[in-house]
C-alpha distance (Angstrom), angle and dihedral (degrees) to the residues before:
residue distance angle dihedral
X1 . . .
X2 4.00 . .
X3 4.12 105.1 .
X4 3.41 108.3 -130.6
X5 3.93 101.3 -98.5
X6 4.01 83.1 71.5
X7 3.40 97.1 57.0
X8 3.60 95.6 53.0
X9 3.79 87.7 46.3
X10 4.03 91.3 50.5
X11 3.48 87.8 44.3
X12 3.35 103.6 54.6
X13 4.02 86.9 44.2
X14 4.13 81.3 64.6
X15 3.72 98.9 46.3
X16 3.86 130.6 89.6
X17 3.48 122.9 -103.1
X18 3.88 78.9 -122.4
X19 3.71 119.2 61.1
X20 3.85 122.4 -164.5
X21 3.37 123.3 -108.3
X22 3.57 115.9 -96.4
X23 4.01 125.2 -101.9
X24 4.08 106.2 -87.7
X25 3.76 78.0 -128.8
X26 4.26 95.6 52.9
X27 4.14 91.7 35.8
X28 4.22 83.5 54.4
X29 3.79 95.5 52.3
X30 3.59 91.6 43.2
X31 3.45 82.5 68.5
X32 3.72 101.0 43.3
X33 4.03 95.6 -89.5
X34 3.67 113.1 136.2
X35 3.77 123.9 -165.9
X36 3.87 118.3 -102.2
X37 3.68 96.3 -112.6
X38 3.87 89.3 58.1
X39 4.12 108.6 118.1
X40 3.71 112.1 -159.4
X41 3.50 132.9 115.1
X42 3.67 130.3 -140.7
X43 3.47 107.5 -62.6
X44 3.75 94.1 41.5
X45 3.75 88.1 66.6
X46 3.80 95.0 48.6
X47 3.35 87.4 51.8
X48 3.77 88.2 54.0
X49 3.49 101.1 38.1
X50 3.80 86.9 63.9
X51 3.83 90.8 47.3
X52 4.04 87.5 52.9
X53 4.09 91.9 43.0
X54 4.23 92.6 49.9
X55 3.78 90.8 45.8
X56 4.04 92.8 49.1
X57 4.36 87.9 39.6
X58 3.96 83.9 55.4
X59 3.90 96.5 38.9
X60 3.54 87.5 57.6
X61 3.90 96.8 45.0
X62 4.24 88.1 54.8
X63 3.59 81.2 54.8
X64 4.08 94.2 -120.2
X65 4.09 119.7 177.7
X66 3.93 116.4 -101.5
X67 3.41 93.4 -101.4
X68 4.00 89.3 57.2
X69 4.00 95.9 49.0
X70 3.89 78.5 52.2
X71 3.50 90.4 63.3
X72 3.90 100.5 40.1
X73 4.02 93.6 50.3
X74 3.95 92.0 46.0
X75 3.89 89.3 47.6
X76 3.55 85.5 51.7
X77 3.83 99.3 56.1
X78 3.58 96.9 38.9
X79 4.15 104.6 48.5
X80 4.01 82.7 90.2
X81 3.25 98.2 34.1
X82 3.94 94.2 127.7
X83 3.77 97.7 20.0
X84 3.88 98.8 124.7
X85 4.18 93.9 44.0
X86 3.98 112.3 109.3
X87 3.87 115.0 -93.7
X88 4.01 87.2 -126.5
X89 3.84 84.5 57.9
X90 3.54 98.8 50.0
X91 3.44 105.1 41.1
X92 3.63 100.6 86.1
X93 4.08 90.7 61.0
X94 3.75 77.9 57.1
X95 3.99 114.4 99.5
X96 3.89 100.2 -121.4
X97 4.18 90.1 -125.3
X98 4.01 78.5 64.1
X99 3.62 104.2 47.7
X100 3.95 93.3 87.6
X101 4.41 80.7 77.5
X102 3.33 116.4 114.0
X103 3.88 105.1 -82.0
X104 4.00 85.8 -118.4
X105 3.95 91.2 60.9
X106 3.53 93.7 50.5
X107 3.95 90.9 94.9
X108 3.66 96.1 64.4
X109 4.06 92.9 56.6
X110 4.09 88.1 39.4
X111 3.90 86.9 61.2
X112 3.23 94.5 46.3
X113 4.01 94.7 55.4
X114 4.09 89.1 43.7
X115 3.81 90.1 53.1
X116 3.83 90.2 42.9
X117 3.85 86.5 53.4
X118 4.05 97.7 49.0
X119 3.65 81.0 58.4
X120 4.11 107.0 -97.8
X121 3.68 108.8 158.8
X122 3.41 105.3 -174.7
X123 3.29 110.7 108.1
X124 3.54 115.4 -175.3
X125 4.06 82.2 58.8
X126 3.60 82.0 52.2
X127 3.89 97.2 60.0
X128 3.63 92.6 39.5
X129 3.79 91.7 65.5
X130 3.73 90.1 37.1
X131 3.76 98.5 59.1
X132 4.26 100.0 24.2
X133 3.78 92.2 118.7
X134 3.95 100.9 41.3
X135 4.06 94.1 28.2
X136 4.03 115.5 -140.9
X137 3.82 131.4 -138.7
X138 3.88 82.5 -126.9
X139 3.77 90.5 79.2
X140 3.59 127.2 126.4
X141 3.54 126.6 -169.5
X142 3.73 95.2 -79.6
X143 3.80 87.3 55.7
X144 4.02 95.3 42.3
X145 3.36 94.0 59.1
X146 4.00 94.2 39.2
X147 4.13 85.0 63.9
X148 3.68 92.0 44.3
X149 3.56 101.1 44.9
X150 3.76 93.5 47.6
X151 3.97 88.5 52.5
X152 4.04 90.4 41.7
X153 3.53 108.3 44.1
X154 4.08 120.4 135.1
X155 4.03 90.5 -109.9
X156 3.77 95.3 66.9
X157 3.59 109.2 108.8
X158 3.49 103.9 -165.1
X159 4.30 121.4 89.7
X160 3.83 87.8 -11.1
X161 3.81 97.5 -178.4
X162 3.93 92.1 49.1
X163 3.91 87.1 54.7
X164 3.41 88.6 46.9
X165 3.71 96.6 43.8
X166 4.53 81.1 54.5
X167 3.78 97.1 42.9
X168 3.99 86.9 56.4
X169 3.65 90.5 48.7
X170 3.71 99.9 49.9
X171 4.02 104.3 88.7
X172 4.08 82.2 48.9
X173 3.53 98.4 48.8
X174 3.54 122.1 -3.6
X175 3.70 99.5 164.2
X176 3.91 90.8 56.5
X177 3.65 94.0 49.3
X178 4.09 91.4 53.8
X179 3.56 83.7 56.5
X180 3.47 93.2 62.2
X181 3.80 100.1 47.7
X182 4.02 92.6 38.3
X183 3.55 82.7 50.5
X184 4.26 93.5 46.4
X185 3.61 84.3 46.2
X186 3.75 102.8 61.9
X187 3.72 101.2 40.6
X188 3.85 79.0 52.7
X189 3.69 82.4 63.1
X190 3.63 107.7 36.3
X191 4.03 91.7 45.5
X192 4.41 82.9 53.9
X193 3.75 84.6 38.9
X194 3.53 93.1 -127.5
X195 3.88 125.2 154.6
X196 3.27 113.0 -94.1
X197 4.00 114.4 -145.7
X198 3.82 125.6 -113.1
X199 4.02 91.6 -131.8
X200 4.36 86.8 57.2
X201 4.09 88.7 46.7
X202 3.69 94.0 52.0
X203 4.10 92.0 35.6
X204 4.30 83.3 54.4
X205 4.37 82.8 44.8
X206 3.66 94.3 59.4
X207 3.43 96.0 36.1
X208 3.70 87.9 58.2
X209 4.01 103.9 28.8
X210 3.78 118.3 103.1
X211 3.88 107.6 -97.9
């Protein structure tokens, strides 16, 4: 499995010399903007302030292009954009195929069709936001470390030094360090007996799976 220093390298390889301007929408939240159909109070947006600040600290320590940190740090600020709205009130911006998710994961796919509607193109940014909560095997690196950072940002109380101990790790070896919070985040489930959803079991599968 590539580490994630490669794929930045091949990716770059692939890209223009010229990269697009970023989204009005994406260049705002880059710099702490959000759109005015965001619902979250105060401590929401801390929370994803620090989300938006990790991923733009590790875009810039893989070495990505301006226009990629852009897209990291705006990723970062939006993934809970609508996480305090009502279920009820979200589910119609949820595609009907998706509205068997758990009611509390609907705000991830609602932000997704907002952003999609204002115009934002980009869709691997897209299904990053989509699927933060429940993770997808669809992921690339943008997504990975969307699901990471949002799990291993500085404000977490819980096991600080272990989340410290994975946040350091992350340019290294991101795909090991998903591993490790997939992993924490089913036995969290099976020990409460809780379901655990298909889209985590196949996201822990590919993380695992030979490439």
């Amino acid at each position: 499995m590539e580490t994630l220093r490669e794929e930045v390298g091949l990716a770059k390889d692939k890209r223009s010399k010229a990269s697009p301007e970023p989204h009005a929408v994406l260049a705002a939240a880059a710099k702490g903007k959000l759109p005015k159909w965001a619902v979250c109070g105060k401590r929401r947006r801390a929370h994803m302030k620090r989300v938006s600040d990790l991923m733009g600290e590790w875009a810039e320590q893989l070495g990505l292009d301006a226009h990629e940190v852009v897209r990291w740090r705006a990723a970062g600020l939006l993934h809970d954009a609508l996480r305090e709205a009502p279920p009820r009130k979200l589910r119609p911006l949820v595609p009907e195929r998706r509205r068997a998710l758990p009611p509390k994961a609907y705000h991830g796919p609602a932000a997704a069709t907002l952003l999609a509607r204002e115009g934002v193109e980009d869709e691997e940014l897209l299904h990053a936001i989509r699927w933060h909560t429940l993770g997808s095997w669809k992921f690339g690196r943008l997504g990975r470390a969307l699901y990471a950072a949002d799990f291993l940002e500085p404000g977490r109380r819980s096991r600080r030094r272990w989340r410290e101990g994975l946040r350091d790790r992350v340019s290294r070896n991101l795909d090991r360090v998903l591993r490790e919070i997939v992993a924490d985040k089913i036995d969290y489930l099976l020990r409460a007996e809780m379901a655990v959803s298909r889209r985590t079991v196949r996201f822990w599968n590919s993380l695992v799976d030979d490439p």
